[in-house]
N, C-alpha and C positions, 0 to 999 in steps of 0.2 A: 391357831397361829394368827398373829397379827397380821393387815392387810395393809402395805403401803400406800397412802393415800395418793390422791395428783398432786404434783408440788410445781410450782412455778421453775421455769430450767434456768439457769444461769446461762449468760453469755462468756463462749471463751473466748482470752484475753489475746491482741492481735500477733502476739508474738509466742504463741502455744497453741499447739493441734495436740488433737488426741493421737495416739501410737499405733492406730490399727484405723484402716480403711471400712473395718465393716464397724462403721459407727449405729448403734442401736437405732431406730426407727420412731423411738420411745424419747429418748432421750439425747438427741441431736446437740449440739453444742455448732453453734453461728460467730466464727469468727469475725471482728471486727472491721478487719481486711481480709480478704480471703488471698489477696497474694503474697501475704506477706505470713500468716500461716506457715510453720514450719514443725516438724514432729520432733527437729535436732536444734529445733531456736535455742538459744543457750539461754537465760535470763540477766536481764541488767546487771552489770555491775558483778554478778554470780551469786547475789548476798542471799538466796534462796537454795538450799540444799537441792529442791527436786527442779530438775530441768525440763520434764516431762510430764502427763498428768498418771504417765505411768509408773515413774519413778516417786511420785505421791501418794498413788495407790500403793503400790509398793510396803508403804511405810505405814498406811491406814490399815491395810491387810491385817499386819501382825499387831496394833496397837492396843493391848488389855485393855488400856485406860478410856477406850469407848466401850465398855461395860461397866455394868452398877457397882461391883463389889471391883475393878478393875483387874479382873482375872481373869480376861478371857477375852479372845480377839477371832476375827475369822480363822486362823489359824488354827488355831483350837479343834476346829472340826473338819478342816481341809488342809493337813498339814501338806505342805510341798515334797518334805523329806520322805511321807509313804503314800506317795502317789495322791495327794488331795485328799485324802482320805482323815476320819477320825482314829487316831493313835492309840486310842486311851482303852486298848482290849478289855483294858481288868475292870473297865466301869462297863455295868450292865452288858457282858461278856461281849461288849464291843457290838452289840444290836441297836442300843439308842445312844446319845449324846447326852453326858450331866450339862446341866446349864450354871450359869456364873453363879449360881447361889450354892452352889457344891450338892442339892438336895434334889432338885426338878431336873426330869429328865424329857426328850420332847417325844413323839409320840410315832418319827418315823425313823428310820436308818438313815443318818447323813449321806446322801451321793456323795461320789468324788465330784470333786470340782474341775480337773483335768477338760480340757475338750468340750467343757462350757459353752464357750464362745462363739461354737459352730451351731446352735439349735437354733432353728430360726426364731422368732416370735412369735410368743402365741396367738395362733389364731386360727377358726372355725373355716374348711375347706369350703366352695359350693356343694360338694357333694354330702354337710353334713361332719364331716371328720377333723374330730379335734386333732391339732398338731403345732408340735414345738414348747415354748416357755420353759421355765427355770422352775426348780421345787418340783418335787415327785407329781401333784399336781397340776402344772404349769400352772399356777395361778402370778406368777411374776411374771411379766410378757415378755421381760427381757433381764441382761445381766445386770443392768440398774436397780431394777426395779427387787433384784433380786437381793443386792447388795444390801438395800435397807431396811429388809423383812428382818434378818435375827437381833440388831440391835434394840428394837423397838417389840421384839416378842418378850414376854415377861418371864420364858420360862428357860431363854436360852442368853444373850447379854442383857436383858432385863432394863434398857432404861426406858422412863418416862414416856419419853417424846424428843422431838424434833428438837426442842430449844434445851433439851439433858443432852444431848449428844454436843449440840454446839458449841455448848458452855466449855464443854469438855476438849472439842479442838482449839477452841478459843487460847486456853493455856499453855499450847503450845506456841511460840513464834514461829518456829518455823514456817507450824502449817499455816497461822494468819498469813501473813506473807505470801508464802506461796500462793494461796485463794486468793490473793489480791491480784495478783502476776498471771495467773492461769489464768481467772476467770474475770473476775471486773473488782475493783478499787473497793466498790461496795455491797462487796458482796455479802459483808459481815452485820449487813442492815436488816436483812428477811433471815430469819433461821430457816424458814423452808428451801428456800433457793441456795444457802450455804449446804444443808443437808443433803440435796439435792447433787450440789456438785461433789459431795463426798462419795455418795454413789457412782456417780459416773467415775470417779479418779479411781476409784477399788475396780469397775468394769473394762477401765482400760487397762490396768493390772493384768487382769484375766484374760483379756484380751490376747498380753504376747505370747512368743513363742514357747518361752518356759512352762503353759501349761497344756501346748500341744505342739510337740516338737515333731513327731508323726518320724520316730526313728528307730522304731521299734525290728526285730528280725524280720515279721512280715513285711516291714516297709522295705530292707533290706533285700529281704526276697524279691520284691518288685524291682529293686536295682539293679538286681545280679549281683550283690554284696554280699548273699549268704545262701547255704547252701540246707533245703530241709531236710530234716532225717525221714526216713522214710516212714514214721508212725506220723510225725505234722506233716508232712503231704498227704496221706491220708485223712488225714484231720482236714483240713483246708479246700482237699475233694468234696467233702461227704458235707462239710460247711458252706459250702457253694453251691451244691446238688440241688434242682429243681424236682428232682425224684426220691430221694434215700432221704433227706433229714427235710425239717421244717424252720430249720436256724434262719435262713437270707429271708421267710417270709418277714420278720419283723427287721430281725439285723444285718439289713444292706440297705443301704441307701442308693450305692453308684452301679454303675456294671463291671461287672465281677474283675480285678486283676485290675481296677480303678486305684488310681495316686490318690490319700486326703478320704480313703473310707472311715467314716467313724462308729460304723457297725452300730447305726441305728435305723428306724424309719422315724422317729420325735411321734409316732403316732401313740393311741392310748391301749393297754386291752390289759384283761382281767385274766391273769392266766392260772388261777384258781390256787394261790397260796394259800396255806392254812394259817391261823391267828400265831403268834409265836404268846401263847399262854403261858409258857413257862418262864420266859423272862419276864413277864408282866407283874407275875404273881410274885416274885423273886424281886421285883421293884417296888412291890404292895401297892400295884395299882390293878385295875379290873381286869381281870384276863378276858372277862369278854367282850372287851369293847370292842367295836366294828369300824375299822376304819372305811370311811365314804370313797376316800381314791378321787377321781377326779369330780365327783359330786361334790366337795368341798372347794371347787375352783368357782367363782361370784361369777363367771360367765355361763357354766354349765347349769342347765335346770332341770336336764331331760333324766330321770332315773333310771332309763337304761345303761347311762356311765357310770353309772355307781360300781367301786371298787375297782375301778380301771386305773391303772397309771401308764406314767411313759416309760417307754422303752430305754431301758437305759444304753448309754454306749458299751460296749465291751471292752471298749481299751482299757490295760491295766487291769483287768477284771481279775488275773490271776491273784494280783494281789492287793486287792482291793474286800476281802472280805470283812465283816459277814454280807449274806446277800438276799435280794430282795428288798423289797417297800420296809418289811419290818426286821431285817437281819435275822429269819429263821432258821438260815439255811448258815453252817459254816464253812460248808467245804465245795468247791467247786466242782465236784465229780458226784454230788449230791443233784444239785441245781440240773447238772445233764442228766440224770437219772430221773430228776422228779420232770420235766419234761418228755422222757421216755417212757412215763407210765398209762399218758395217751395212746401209744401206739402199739405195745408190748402187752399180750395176754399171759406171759410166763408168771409165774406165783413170784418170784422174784423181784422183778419190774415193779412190784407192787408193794414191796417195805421200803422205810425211808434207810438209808444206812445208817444215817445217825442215831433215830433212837432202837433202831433194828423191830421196830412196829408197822404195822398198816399205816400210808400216808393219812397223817391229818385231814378232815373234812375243810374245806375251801372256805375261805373267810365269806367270800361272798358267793354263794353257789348261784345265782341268778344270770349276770351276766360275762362268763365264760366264754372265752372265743375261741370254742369247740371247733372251728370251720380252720381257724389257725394251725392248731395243737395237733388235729388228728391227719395233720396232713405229714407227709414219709410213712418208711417202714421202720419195724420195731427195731434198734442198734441190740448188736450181740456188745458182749462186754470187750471186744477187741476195738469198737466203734467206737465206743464209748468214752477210751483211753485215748483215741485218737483224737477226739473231737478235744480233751481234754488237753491234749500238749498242741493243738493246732492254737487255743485260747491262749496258751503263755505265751505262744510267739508275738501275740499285741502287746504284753508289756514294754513300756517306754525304756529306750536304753539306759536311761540313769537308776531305773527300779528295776534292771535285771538282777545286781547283788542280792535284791532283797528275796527274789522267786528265787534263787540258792540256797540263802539262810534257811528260808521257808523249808527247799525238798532236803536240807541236811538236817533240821532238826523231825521233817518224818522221817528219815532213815534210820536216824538215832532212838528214837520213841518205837518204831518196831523192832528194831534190834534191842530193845527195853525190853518190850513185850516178850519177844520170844526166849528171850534170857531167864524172864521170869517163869517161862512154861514147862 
């Protein structure tokens, strides 16, 4: 993967703030005036379409035409319509991402983009412990930083460089324009500093609320807006529980029954996935390759994080598959089970459902965070169900339709099945 370089920051322009108060750490933008600053400034005259550096993002988000073959834009692997996620199931059973050359694919499972915005940046605790950034790795410290990693990787929009992208905004007016308005008159002199603000326009994008609206039934539930069934209260129990499961050891950040939970800790651990070989070979690339996990972050050196990643959020998780670093897992009630095989001595416990075999041997068997995993007791299969419908109640209210679609076409597919028996 490509490594975004330091690029000089542009200054924003005194009649345009960025849309969201938690402005990156990384990537700061210095008003001219600072009182005059406005996030509703309207623009001179109007003769600029985006009035915001969000409603510029906005429009960089979806643009092909910042890719080489111009067929592929952020969107592409974060559509908004399924949850930020990549869309595209039928390509490489929806585990990896084709990139703009229709042929290269990249090497992890696209995260959702959803809820982005809330990880901190990365950086190294005193006690030692990697936490936060953007990329399964955090190697992007922040949403900027992150913004400019795919266009400049050659296997996903594939251009050049800094001055290929530019060239490329350049043709439009609008966005000339607008970068003059936003950010300074001459902005269009350094391509790195235009590139720059490109980044930052797509991170204020992601920034608003559209991509954590946080209105999900469990948020609901914390309103008194909605009422659980008794199998997600049970889920939500056993998900909470400092004794029975191991889930809030990674996936809690607040205290329990907290507004703005994103069901992560942003920290790293290895929780001993197996290679997903069969898609690999299926894409005729090496199925034994070994991915490094956050060893491949330019800040880490130490190899006992080798094969570690970050935690993802769980919002939207229900329907956010496939799941995992390398999309091995399809189904959601797999991922609860393949964590259950920590603590479950039954023969059972111990097949994966999907391929109805012994789990796979752990991509990286060394550093395993055994101290995590083996923590609860073993879930009988009532627990298990629960934990599972306690997980759809995170999806975001505009992707409930799609957790429907999703449970009517299994209903249909086993009422297939049994038709055929």
């Amino acid at each position: 993967m490509s490594i975004l370089a330091m690029m000089p920051l542009p200054v924003l322009a005194a009649n345009a703030a960025p849309d969201s108060a938690e402005t990156s750490q990384t990537s700061k933008v210095v008003p001219h005036d600072q009182g005059a600053a406005n996030s509703d400034a309207h623009l001179a005259g109007g003769s600029v379409p985006f009035k915001t550096l969000s409603e510029l993002g906005e429009a960089l988000y979806f643009d092909t035409n910042l890719s080489k073959n111009r067929s592929q834009a952020c969107a592409s692997c974060h559509d908004p319509e399924t949850a930020f996620r990549d869309p595209r199931d039928t390509v490489a059973n929806g585990s990896f991402s084709m990139g703009d050359d229709g042929a290269s694919f990249g090497d992890r499972n696209a995260p959702m983009a959803a809820y982005a915005r809330l990880a901190p940046d990365f950086h190294i605790t005193k006690d030692g412990v990697p936490v936060g950034g953007q990329f399964w790795d955090g190697r992007a410290k922040d949403l900027a930083a992150q913004a400019g990693g795919p266009p400049l990787n050659p296997i996903e929009m594939g251009m050049g460089g800094a001055h290929d992208v530019v060239s490329r905004l350049k043709e439009d007016r609008d966005y000339v324009n607008a970068f003059k308005v936003l950010f300074d008159q001459n902005i269009w002199d350094d391509d790195d500093a235009a590139f720059t603000a490109m980044t930052q326009a797509i991170a204020a994008f992601e920034k608003t609320d559209q991509f954590a609206p946080f209105d999900s039934k469990y948020d609901r539930w914390l309103q008194g807006d909605y009422k659980m069934t008794p199998n997600e209260e049970l889920g939500r129990v056993l998900f909470f529980s400092q004794q029975f499961t191991n889930c809030n050891e990674c996936h809690q950040l607040k205290a329990a029954g907290a507004k703005g939970e994103t069901f992560t800790n942003y920290q790293y651990h290895n929780i001993g996935v197996p290679q997903n070989r069969a898609q690999r070979e299926a894409d005729g690339r090496n199925p034994d390759f070994v991915d490094n996990g956050l060893l491949d972050n330019p800040a880490i050196t130490d190899p006992s994080f080798k094969g570690k990643y970050k935690v993802p959020s769980l919002r939207n998780v229900a329907v956010t598959a496939p799941y995992m670093h390398n999309g091995v897992f399809h189904d959601l009630k797999t991922v609860v089970r393949f964590y259950n095989k920590y603590n479950s001595r039954s023969k059972a416990a111990q097949i994966d459902n999907e391929t109805k075999k012994p789990w796979a041997a752990p991509e990286v068997p060394d550093t395993i965070s055994l101290t995590e995993l083996e923590k609860g007791d073993a879930l009988d299969t009532r627990r298990e169900n629960a934990l599972v419908a306690f997980l759809k109640t995170l999806t975001d209210k505009r992707y409930e339709p799609l957790l429907k679609a999703q449970e009517e076409a299994a209903k249909q597919a086993k009422a297939e099945k049994s038709a055929q028996n």
